[in-house]
C-alpha positions as CSV (number, residue, x, y, z in Angstrom):
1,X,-13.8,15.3,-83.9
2,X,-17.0,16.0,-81.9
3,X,-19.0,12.9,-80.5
4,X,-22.5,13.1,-80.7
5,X,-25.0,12.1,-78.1
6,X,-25.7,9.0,-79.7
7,X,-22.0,7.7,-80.1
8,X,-21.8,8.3,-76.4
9,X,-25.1,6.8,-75.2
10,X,-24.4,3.5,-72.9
11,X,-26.3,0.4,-73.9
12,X,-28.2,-1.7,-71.3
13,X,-26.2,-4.8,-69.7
14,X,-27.6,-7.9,-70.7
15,X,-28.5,-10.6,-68.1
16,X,-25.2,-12.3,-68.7
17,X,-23.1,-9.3,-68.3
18,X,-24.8,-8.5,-65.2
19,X,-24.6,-11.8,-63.5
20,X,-20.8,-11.5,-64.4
21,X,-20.6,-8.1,-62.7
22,X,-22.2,-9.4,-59.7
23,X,-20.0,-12.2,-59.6
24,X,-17.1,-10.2,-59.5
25,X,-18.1,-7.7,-57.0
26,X,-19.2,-10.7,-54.2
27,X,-15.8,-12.2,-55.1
28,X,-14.1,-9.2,-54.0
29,X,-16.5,-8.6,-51.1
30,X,-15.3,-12.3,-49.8
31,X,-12.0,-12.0,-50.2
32,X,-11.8,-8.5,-48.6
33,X,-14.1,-9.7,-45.3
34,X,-12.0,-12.8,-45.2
35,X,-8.9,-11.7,-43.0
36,X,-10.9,-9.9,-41.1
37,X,-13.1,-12.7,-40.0
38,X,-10.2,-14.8,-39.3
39,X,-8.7,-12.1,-37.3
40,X,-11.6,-11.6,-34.8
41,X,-12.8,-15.4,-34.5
42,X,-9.7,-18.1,-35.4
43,X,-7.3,-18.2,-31.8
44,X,-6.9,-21.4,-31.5
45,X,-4.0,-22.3,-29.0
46,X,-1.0,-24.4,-31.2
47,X,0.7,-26.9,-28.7
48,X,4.7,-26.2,-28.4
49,X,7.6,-28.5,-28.4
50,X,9.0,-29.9,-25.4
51,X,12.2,-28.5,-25.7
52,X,10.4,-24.6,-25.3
53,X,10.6,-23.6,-29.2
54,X,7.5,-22.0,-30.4
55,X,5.4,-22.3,-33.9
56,X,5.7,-19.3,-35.9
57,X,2.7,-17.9,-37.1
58,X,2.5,-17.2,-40.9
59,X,1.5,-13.7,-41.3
60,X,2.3,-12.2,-37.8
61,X,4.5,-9.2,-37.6
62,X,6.7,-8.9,-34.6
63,X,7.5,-5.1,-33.4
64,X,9.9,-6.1,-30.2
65,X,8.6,-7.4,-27.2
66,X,8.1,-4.3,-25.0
67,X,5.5,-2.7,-28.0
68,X,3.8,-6.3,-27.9
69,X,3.5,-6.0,-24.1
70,X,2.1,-2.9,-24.5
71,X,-0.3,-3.5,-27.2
72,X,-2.4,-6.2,-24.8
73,X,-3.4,-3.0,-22.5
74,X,-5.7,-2.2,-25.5
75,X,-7.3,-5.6,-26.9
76,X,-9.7,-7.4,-25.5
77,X,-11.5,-10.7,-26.3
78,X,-10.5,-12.6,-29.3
79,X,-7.4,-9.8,-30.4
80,X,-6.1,-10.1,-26.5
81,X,-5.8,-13.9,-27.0
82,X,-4.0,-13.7,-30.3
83,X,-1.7,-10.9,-29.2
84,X,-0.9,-13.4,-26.3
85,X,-0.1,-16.0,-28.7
86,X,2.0,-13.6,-30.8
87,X,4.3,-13.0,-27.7
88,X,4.6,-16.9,-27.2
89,X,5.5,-17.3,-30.9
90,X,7.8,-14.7,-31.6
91,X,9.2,-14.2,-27.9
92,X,12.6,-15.1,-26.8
93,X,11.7,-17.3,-24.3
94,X,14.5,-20.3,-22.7
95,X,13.5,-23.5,-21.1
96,X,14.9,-22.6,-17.3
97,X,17.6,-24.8,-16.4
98,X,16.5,-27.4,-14.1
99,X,12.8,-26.7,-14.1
100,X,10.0,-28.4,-15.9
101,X,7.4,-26.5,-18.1
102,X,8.9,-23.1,-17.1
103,X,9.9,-20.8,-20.0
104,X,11.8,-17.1,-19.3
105,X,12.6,-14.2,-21.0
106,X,14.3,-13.0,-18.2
107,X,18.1,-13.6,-17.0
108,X,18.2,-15.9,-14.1
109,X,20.3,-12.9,-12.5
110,X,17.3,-10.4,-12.5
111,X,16.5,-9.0,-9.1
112,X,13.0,-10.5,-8.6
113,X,13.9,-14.1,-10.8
114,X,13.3,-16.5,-7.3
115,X,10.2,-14.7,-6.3
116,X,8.9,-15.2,-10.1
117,X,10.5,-19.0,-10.1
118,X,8.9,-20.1,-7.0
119,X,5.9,-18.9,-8.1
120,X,5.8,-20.6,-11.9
121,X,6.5,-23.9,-9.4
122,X,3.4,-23.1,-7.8
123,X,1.5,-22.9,-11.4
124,X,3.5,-25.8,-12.4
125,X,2.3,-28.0,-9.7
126,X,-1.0,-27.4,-10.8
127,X,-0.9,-28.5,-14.3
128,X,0.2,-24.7,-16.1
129,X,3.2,-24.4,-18.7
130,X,4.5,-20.7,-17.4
131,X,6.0,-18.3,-19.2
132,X,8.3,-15.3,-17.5
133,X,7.6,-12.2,-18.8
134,X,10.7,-9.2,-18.9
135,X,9.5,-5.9,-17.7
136,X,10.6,-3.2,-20.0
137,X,11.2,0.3,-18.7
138,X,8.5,3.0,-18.9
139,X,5.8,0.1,-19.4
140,X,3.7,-1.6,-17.0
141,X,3.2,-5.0,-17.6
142,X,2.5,-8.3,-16.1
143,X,4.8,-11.1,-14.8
144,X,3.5,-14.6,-16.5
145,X,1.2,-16.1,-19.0
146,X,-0.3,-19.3,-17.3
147,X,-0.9,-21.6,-20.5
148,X,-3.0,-24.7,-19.5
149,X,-5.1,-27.1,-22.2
150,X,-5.2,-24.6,-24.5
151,X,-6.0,-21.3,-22.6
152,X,-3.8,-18.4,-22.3
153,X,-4.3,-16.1,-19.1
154,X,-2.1,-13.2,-18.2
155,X,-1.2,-12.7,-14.6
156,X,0.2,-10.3,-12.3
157,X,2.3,-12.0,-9.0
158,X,2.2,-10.5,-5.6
159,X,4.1,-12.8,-3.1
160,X,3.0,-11.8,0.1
161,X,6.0,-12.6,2.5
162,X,4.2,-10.7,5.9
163,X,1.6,-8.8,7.9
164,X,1.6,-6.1,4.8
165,X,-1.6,-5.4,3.3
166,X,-3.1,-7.9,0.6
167,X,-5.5,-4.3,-0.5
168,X,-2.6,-1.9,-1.2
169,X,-0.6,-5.3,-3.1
170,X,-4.3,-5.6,-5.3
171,X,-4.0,-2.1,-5.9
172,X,-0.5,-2.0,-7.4
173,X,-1.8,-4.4,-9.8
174,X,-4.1,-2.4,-11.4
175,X,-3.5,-1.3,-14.6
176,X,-1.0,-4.3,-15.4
177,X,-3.7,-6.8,-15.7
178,X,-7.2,-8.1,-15.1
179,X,-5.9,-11.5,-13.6
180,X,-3.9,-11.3,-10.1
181,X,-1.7,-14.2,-8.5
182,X,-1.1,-14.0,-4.7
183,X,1.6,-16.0,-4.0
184,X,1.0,-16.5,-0.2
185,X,4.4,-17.5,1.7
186,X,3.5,-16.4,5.0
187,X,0.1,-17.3,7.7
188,X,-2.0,-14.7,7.1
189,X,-5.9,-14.1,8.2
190,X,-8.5,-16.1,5.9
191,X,-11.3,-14.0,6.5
192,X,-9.2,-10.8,5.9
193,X,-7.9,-11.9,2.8
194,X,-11.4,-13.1,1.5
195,X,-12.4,-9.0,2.5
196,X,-9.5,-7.9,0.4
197,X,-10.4,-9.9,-2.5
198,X,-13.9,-8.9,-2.5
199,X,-12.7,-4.9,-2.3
200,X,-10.5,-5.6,-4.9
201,X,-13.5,-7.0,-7.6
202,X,-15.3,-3.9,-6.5
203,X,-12.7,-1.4,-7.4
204,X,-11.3,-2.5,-10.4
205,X,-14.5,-3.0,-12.8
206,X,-11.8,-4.7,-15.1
207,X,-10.4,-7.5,-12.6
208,X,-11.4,-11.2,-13.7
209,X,-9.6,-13.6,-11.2
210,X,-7.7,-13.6,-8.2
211,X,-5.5,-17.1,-8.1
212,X,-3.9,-17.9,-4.3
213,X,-1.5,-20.5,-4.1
214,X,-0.9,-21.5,-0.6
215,X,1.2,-24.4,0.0
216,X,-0.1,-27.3,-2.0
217,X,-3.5,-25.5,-2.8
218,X,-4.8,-23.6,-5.7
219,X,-8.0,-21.4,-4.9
220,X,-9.4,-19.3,-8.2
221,X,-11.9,-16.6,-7.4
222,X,-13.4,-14.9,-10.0
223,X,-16.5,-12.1,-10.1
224,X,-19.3,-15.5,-10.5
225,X,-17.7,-17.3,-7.5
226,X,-18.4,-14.0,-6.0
227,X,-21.7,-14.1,-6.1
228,X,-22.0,-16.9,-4.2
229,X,-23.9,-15.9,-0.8
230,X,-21.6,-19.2,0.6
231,X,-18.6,-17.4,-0.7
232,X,-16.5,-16.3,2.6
233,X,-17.4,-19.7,4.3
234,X,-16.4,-21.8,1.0
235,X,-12.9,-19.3,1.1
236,X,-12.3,-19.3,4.9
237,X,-12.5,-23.5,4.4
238,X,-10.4,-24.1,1.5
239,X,-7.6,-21.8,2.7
240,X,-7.2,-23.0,6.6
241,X,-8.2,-26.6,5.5
């Protein structure tokens, strides 16, 4: 049978049937945009139990810890925090025997486990719950995440036990991480290190924070402190005070 032109013509939508069309379509619109919206904006920071277990998120989908690692050396912002989160969650980390708020994915027999323990009792001391991070072959990666009230940062430890240079330690780090911890265990010059610092902001367009624990003091410099035309007498004060 052959359909004429007139059994095939299309008849206009009435107002009613095209209200219920656009209905539909924003529906679909909303519900599409949806998980993307909470993907780039919702990171809140869920508290964990005493006892080191983590809450699971829902929808996450764990590849292994070493592809995680890797993974933050391409987010940023919002995605960087929740892939931080992700590795908290869905990380096997222990509650280290005998220590408080110190978590480790590592075995307590690992080479460099007291340099990274006396360090996380350096961060502990100054109000951080640490986490030990393992250090998979073939990937560079950082040693901790510092969680305190709710923020996540990811550092990178370089204990410095001598007269070896604070510059070519900064330098190693890059790459790993935009946050550095110098874990200083041995005298060294204020105003040099301040110098090194500095450099080390000016090289690495990426770095965010240099943390120095010395002793019972914390000292956070970041690219704003920086700018600070006071900056090297502040330093030079807080470290030899």
């Amino acid at each position: 049978m052959v359909l004429s032109d007139k059994m095939c013509t299309v008849l206009p939508l009435g107002k009613t049937q095209i209200y219920l069309v656009f209905r539909s379509l924003i529906r679909t619109f909303a519900n599409r945009m949806k998980p993307a919206i909470i993907e780039d904006i919702v990171f809140d920071f869920e508290p964990f139990e005493e006892d080191g277990s983590a809450l699971m998120a829902a929808e996450a989908s764990w590849r292994g810890m070493a592809i995680e690692l890797q993974e933050l050396h391409y987010l940023k912002g919002a995605r960087f925090i929740k892939q931080l989160k992700l590795i908290l969650d869905y990380g096997e980390f222990h509650p280290v025997e005998g220590e408080t708020n110190i978590f480790s994915a590592i075995s307590e027999q690992s080479d460099d486990f007291d340099n990274l323990i006396n360090a996380a009792r350096k961060a502990v001391e100054h109000g951080y719950r640490v986490y030990i991070l393992p250090n998979p072959k073939g990937i560079r990666t950082a040693d901790f995440i510092f969680e305190r009230k709710g923020v996540c940062k990811l550092f990178d430890l370089k204990t410095i036990t001598g007269k070896n240079s604070v510059d070519n330690r900064l330098s190693d780090s890059v790459g790993q991480t935009n946050r550095v911890l110098l874990h200083m265990t041995a005298d060294y010059n204020p105003g040099t290190l301040a110098r090194s610092i500095k450099r080390y902001f000016e090289l690495n367009p990426y770095a965010r924070e240099v943390l120095v624990y010395k002793g019972k003091k914390e000292i956070s410099v970041t690219r704003k402190s920086l700018e600070d035309t006071n900056f090297f007498r502040t330093f030079i004060r807080r470290y030899a005070k």
